[in-house]
C-alpha positions in Angstrom: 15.0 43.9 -5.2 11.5 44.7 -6.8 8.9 45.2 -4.6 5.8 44.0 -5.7 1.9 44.5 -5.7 -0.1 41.6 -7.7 -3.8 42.8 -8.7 -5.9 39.8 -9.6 -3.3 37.0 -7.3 -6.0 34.4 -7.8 -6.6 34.2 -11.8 -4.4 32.3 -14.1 -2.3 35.5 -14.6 -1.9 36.3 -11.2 -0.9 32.3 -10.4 1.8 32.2 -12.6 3.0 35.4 -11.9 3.0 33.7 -8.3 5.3 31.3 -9.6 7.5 33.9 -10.9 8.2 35.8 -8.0 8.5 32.6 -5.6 11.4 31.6 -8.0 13.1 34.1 -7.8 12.6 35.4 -4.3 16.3 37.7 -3.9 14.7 39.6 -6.9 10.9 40.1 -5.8 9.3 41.2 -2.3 6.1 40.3 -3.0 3.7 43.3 -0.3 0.3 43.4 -2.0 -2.1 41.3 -3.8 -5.7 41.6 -4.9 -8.0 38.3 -5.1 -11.2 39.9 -5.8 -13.9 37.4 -4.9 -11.7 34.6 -4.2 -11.0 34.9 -0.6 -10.2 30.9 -0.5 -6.8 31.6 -2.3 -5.3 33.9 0.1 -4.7 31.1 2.9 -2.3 29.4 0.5 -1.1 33.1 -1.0 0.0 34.3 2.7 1.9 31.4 3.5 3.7 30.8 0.5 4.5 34.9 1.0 5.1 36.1 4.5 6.3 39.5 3.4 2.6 40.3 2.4 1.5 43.2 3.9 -1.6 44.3 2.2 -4.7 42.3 0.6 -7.7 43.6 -1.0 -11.1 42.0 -1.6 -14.2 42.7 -3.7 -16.8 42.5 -0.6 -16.8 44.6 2.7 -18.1 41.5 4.2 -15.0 39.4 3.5 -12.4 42.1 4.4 -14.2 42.3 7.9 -13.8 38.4 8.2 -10.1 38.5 6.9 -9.1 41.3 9.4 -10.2 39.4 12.1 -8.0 36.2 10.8 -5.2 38.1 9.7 -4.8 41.3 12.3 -1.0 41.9 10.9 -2.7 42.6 7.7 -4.0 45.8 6.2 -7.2 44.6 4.5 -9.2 46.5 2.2 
């Protein structure tokens, strides 16, 4: 099993890459993802992948929001 860290989860890229890894989930641990600005994807992203461990976000600001949502989550 690969364990992976997606940088850039919420562009087209990072979607399908997504995809990928929910496919094929005895193959990929999916622990990190990046969304940059787009805090509204990660909802979705967490519960689709429950092994996430780790999310970082472009603004201090929204990281301080998401900790307080998400306290079994190391945000950056």
């Amino acid at each position: 099993m690969r364990t992976i860290c997606l940088l850039g989860a919420s562009g087209n890229i990072g979607s399908q890459s997504l995809d990928v890894i929910e496919a094929d989930p005895a193959s990929f641990c999916l622990k990190a993802i990046s969304v940059g600005h787009h805090v509204e994807k990660i909802p979705d992203i967490l519960k689709r992948f429950p092994t996430i461990a780790f999310v970082a976000v472009q603004e201090y600001e929204d990281a301080e929001k998401l900790k307080v949502q998400y306290p079994n989550i190391k945000v950056y």
